[in-house]
MIFIVO-876306 format. One record per atom (N, C-alpha, C): residue number from 1; x negated, z, y. Coordinates in Angstrom, 3 decimals, padded with zeros to 6 digits, always signed. Layout:
+-----+----------+----------+----------+
|   i |       xx |       zz |       yy |
+-----+----------+----------+----------+
| NUM |        X |        Z |        Y |
...
+-----+----------+----------+----------+
// end
This chain:
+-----+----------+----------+----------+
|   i |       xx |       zz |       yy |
+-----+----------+----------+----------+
|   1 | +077.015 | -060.907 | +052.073 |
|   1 | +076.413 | -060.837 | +053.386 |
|   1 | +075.649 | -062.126 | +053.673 |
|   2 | +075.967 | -062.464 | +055.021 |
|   2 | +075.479 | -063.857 | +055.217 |
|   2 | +073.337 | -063.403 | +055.501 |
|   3 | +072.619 | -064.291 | +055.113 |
|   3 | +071.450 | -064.124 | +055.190 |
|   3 | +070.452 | -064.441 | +057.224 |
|   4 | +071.754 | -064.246 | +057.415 |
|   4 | +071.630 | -064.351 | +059.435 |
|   4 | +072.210 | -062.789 | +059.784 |
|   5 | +072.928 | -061.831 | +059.101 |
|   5 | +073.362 | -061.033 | +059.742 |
|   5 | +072.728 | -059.649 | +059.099 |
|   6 | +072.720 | -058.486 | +059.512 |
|   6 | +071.669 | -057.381 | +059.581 |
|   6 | +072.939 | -056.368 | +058.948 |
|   7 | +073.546 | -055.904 | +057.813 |
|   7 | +074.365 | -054.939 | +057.732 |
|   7 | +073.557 | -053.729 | +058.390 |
|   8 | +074.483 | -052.830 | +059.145 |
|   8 | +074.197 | -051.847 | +059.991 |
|   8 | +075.251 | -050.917 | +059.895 |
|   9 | +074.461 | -049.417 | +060.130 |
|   9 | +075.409 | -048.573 | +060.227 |
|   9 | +074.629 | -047.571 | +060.868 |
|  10 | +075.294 | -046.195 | +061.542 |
|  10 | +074.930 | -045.250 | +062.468 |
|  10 | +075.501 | -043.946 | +061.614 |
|  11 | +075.091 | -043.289 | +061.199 |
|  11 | +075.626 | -042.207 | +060.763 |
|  11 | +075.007 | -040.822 | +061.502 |
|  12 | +076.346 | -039.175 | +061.239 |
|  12 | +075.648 | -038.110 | +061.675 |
|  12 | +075.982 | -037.405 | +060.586 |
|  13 | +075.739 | -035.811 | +061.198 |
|  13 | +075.790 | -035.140 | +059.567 |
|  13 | +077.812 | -034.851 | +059.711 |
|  14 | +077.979 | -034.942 | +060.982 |
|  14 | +079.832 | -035.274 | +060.959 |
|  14 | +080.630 | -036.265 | +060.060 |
|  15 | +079.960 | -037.558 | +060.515 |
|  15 | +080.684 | -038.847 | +060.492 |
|  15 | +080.236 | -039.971 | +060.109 |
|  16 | +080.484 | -040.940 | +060.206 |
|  16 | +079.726 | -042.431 | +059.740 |
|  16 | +080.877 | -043.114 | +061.098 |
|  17 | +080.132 | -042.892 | +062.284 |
|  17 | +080.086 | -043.516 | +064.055 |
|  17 | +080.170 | -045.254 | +063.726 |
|  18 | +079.197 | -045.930 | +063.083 |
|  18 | +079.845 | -047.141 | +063.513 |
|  18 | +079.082 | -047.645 | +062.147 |
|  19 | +079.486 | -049.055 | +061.700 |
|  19 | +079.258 | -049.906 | +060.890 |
|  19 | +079.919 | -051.172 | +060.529 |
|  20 | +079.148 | -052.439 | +060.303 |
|  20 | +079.480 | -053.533 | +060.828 |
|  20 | +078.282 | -054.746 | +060.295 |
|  21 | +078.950 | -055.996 | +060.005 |
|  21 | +077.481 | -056.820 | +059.643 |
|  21 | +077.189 | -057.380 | +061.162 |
|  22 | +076.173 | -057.276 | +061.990 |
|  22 | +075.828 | -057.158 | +063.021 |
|  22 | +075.070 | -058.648 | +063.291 |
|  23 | +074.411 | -059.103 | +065.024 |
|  23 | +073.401 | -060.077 | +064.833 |
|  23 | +071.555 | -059.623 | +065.414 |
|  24 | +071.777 | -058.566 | +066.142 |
|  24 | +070.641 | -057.715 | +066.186 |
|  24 | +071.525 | -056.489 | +066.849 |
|  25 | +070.415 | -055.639 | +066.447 |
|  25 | +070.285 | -054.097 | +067.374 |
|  25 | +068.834 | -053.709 | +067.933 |
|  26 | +069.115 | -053.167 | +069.227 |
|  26 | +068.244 | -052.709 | +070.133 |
|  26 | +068.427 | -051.453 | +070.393 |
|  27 | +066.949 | -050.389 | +070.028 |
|  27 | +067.523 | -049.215 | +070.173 |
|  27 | +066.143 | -048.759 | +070.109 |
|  28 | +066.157 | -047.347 | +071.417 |
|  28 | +064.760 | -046.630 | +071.425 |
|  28 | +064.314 | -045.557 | +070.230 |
|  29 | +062.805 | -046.088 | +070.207 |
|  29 | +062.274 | -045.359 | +068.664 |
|  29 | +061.246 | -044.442 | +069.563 |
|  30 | +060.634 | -043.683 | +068.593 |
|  30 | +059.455 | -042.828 | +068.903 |
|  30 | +058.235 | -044.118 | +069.822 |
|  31 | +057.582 | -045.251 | +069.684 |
|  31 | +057.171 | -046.222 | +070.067 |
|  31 | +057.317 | -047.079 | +070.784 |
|  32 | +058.714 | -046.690 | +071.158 |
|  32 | +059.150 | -047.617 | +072.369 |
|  32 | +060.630 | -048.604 | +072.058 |
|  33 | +061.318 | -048.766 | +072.359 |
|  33 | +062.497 | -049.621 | +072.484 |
|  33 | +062.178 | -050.876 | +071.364 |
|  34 | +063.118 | -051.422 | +070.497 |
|  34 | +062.617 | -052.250 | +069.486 |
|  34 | +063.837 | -052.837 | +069.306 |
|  35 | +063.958 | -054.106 | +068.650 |
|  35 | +064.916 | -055.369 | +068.761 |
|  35 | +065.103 | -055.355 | +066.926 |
|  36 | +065.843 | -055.211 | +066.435 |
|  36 | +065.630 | -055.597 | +064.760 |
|  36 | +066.962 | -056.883 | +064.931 |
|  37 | +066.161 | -057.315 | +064.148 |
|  37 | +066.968 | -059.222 | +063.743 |
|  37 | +066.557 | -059.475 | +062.491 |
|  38 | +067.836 | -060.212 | +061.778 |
|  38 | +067.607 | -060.720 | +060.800 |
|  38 | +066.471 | -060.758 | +059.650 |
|  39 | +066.400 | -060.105 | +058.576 |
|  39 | +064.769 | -060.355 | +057.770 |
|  39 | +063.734 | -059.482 | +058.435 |
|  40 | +064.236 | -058.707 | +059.237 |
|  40 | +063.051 | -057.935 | +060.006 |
|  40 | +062.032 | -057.390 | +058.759 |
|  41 | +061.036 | -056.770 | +058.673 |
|  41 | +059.908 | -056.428 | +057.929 |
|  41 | +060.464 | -054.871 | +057.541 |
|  42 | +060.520 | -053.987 | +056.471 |
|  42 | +060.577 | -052.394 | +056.476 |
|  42 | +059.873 | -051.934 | +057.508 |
|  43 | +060.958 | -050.952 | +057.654 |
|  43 | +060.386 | -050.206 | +058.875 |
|  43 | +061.231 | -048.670 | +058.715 |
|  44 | +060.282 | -047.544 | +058.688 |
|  44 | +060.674 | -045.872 | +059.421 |
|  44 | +060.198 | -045.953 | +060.712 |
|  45 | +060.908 | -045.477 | +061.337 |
|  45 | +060.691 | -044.577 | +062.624 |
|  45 | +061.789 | -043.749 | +063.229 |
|  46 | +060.680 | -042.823 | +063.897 |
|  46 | +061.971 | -041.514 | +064.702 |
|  46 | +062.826 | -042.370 | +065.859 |
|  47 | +064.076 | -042.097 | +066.018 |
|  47 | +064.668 | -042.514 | +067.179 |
|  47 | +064.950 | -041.646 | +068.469 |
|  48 | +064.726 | -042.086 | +069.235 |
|  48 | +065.017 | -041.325 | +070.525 |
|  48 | +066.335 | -041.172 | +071.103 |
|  49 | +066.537 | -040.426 | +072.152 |
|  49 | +068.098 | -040.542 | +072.629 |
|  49 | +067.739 | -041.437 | +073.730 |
|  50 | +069.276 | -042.600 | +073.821 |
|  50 | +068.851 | -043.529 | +074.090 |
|  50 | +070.320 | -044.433 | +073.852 |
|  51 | +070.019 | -045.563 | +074.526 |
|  51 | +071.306 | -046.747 | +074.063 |
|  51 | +071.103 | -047.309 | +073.107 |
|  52 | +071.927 | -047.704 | +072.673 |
|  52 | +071.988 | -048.585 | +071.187 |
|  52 | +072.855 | -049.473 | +071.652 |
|  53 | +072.454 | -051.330 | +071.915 |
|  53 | +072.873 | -052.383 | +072.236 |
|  53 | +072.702 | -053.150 | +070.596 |
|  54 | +074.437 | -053.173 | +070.367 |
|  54 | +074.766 | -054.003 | +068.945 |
|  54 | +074.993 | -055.143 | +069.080 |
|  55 | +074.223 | -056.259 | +068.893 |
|  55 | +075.421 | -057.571 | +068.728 |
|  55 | +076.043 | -058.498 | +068.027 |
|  56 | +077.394 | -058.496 | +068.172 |
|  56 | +077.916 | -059.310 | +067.106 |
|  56 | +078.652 | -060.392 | +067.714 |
|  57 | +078.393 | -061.430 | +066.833 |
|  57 | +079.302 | -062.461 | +067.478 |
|  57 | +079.130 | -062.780 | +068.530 |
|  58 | +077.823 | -062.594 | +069.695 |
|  58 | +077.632 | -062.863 | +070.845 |
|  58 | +078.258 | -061.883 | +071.652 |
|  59 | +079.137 | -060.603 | +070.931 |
|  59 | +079.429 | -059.578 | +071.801 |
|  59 | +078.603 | -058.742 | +071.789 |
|  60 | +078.796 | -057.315 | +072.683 |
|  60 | +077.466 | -055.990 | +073.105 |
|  60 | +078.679 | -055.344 | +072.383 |
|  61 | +078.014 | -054.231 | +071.610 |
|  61 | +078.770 | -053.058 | +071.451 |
|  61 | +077.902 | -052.091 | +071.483 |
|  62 | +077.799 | -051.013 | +072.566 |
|  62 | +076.696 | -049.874 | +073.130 |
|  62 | +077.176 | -048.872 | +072.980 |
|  63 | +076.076 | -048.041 | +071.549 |
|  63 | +076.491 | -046.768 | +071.712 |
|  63 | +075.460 | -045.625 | +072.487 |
|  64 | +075.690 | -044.373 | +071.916 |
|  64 | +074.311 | -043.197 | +072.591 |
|  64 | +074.200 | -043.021 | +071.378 |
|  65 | +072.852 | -043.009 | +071.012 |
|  65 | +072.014 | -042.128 | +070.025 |
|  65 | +071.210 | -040.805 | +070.414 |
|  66 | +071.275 | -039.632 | +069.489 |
|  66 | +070.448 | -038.632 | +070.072 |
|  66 | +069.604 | -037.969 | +068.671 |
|  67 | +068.111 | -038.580 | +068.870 |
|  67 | +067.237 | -038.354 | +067.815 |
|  67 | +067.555 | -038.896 | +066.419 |
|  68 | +066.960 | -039.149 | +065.807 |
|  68 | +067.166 | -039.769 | +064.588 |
|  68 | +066.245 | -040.127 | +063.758 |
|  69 | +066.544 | -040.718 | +062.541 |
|  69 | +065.167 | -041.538 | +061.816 |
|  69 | +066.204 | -043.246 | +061.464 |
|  70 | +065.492 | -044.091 | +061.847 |
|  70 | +065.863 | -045.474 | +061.334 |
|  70 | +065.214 | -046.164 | +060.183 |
|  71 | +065.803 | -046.292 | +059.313 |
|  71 | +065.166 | -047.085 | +058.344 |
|  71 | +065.488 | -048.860 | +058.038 |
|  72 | +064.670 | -049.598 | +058.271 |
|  72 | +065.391 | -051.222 | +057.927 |
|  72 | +064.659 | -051.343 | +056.385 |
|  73 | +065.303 | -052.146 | +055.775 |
|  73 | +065.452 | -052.242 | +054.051 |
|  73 | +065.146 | -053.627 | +054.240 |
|  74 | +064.906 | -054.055 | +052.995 |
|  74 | +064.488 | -055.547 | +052.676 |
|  74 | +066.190 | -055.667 | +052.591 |
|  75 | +066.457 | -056.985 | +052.823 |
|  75 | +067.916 | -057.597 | +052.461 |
|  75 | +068.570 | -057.526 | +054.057 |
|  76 | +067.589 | -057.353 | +055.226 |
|  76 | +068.424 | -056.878 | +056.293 |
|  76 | +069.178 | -055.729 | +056.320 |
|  77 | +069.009 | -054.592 | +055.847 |
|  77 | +069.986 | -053.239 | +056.086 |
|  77 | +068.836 | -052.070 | +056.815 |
|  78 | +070.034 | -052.196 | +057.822 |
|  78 | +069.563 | -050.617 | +058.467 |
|  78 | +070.768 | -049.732 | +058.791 |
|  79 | +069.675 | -048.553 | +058.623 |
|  79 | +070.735 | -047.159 | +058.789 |
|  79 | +069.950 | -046.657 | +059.893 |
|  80 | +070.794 | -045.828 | +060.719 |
|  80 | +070.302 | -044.476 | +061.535 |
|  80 | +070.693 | -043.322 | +061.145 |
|  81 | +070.078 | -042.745 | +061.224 |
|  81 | +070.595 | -040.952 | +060.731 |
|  81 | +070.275 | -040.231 | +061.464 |
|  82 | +071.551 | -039.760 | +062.869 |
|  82 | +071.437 | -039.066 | +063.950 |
|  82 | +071.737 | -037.866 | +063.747 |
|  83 | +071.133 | -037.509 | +065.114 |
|  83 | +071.789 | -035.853 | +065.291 |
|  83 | +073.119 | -036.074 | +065.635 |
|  84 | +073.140 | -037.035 | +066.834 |
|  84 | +074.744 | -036.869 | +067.577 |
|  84 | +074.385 | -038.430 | +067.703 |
|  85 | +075.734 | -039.445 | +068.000 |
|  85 | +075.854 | -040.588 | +068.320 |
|  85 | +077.141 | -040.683 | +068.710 |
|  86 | +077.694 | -041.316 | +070.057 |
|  86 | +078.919 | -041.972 | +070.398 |
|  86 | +078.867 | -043.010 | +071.038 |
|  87 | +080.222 | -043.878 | +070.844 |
|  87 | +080.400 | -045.183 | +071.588 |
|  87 | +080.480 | -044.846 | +072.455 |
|  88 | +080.178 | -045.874 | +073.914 |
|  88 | +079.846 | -045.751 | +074.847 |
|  88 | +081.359 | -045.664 | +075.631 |
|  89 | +082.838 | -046.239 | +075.105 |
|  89 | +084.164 | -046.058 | +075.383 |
|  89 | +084.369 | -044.500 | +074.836 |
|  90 | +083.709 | -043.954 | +074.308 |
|  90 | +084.349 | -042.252 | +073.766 |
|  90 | +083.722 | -041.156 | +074.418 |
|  91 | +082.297 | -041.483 | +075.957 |
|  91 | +082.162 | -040.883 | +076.625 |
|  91 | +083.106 | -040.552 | +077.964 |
|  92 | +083.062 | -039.504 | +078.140 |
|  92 | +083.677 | -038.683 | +078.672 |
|  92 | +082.810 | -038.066 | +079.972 |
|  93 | +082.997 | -038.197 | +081.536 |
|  93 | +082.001 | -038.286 | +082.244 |
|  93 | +082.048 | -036.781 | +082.726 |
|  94 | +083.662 | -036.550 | +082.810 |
|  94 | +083.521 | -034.948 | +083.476 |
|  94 | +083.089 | -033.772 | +082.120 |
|  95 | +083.495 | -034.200 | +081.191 |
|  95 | +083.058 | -033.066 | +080.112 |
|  95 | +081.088 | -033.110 | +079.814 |
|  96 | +080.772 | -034.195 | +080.282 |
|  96 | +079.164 | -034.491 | +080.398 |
|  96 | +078.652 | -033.815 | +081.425 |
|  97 | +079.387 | -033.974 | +082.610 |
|  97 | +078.538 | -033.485 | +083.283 |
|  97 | +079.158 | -031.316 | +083.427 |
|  98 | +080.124 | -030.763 | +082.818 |
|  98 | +080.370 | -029.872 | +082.600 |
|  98 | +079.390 | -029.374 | +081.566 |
|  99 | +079.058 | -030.151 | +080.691 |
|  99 | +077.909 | -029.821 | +079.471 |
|  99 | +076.359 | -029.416 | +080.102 |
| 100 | +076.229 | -030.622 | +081.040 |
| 100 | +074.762 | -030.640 | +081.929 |
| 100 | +074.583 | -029.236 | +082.847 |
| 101 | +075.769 | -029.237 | +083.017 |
| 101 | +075.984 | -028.103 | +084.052 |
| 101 | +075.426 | -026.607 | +083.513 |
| 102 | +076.506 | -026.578 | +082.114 |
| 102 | +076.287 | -025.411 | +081.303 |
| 102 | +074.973 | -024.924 | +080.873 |
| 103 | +074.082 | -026.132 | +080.254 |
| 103 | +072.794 | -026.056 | +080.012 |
| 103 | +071.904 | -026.072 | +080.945 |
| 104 | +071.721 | -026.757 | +081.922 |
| 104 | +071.168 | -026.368 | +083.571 |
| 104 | +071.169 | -024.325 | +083.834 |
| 105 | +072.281 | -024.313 | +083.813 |
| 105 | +072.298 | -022.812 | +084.200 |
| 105 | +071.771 | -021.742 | +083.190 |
| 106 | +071.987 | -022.141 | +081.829 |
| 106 | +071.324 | -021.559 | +080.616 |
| 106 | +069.679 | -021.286 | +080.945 |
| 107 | +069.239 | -022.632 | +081.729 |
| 107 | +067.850 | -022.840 | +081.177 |
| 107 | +067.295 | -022.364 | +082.706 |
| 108 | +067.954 | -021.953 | +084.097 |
| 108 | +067.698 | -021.170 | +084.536 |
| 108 | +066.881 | -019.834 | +084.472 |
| 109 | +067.551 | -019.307 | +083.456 |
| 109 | +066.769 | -017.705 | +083.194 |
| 109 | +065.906 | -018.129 | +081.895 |
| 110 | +065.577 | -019.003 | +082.204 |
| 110 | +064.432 | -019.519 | +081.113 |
| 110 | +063.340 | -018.469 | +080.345 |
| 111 | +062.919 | -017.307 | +081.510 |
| 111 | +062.375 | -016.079 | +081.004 |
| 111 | +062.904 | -015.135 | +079.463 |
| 112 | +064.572 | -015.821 | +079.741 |
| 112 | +065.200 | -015.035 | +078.565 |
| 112 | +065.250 | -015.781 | +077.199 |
| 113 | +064.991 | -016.499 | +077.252 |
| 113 | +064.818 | -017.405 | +076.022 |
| 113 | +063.733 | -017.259 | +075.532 |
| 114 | +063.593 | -017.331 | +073.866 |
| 114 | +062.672 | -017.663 | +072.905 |
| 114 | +062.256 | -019.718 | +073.580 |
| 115 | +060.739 | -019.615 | +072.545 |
| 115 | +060.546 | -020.950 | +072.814 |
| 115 | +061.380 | -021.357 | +072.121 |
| 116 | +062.180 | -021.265 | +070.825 |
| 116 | +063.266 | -022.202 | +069.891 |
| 116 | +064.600 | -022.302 | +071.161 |
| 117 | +064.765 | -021.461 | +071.711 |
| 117 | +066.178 | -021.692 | +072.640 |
| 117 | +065.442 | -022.274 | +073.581 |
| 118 | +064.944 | -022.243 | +074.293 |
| 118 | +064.533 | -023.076 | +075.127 |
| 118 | +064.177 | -023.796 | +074.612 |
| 119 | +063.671 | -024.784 | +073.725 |
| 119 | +063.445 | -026.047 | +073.153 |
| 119 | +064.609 | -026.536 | +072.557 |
| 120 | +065.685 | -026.043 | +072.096 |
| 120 | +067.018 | -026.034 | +071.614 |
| 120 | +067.693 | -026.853 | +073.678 |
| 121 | +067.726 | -025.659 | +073.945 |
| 121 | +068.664 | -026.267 | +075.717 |
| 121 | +067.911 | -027.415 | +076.627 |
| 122 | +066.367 | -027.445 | +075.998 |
| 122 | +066.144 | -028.689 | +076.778 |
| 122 | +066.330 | -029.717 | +075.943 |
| 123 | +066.632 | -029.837 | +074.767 |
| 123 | +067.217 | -031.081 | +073.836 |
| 123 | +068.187 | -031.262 | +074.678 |
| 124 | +069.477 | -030.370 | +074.485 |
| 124 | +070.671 | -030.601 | +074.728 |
| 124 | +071.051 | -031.503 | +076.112 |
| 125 | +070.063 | -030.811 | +077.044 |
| 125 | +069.796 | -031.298 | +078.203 |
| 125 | +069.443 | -032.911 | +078.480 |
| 126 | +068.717 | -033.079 | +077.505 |
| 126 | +068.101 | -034.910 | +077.761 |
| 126 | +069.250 | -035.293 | +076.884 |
| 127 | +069.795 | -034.757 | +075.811 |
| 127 | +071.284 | -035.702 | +075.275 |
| 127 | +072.111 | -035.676 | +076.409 |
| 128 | +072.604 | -034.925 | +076.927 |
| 128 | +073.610 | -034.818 | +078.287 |
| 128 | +073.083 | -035.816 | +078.954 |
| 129 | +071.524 | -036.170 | +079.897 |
| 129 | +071.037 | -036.644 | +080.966 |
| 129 | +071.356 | -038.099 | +080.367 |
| 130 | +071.300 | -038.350 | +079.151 |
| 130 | +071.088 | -039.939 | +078.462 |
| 130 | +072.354 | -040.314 | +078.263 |
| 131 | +073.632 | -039.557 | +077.437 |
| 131 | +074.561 | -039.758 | +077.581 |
| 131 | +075.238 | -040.278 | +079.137 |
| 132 | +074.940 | -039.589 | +080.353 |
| 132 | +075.711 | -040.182 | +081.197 |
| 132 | +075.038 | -041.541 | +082.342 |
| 133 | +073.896 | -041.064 | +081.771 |
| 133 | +073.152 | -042.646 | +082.101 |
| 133 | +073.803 | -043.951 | +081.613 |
| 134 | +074.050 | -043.749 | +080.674 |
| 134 | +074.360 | -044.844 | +079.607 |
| 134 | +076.028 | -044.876 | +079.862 |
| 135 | +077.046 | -044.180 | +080.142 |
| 135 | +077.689 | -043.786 | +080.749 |
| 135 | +078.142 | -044.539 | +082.153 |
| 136 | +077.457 | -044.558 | +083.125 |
| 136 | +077.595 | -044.806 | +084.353 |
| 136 | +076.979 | -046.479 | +084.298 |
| 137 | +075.602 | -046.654 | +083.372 |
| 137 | +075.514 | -048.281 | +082.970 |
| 137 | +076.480 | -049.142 | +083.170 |
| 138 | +077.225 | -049.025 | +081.881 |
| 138 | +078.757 | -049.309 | +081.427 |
| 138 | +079.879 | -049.121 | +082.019 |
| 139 | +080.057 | -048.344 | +082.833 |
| 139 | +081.090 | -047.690 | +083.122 |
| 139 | +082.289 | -049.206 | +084.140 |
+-----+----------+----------+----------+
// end
């Protein structure tokens, strides 16, 4: 690994979503939106749902993240460890907003829900709302 590039990877409890020796990533944490480059310092934090702007080679590669923990390592390595993550080419706008839809109407009779389901459908809800943000960005 060259000592300019950040090995990176995105993982869920599915899959291993993307990985790559990268030149930064930008991606929202519990604290606010954060830039990691090269030699960055250790770092935990929770991740938010949110875009993830990769770059390599002077290209963008943007995925969705939804919740997570990020860890950067001495040597330049970071991981994410999401709930859900997709490239921003593997969103899908009508099945998003069919999803938004579904959970919208769920969270309607909100009376009928426990606080865990209702804290469960309003997750789902801000992954849907962020997904097609990020979505329509790009699009």
């Amino acid at each position: 690994m060259s000592d300019r590039k950040i090995t990176f990877k995105i993982v869920t409890p599915e899959k291993l979503v993307y990985e790559n020796e990268v030149d930064q990533i930008t991606l929202p944490t519990k604290d606010g939106v954060i830039t990691v480059l090269p030699g960055h310092e250790g770092l935990v934090s929770l991740v938010e749902s949110g875009e993830v702007l990769v770059k390599v080679d002077g290209n963008g590669i943007v995925l969705h993240v939804h919740k997570g923990v990020l860890e950067v390592k001495p040597g330049s390595r970071v991981t994410v460890l999401a709930d859900s993550a997709d490239h921003v080419n593997e969103l899908d706008e009508e099945k998003i907003l069919e999803a938004k839809a579904r959970v919208e109407k769920i969270l309607e009779d909100k009376d009928k829900l426990s606080e865990v389901e209702f804290a469960r459908f309003e997750d789902s809800l801000a992954r849907e709302i962020a997904r097609l943000s990020i979505l329509r960005k790009y699009k």
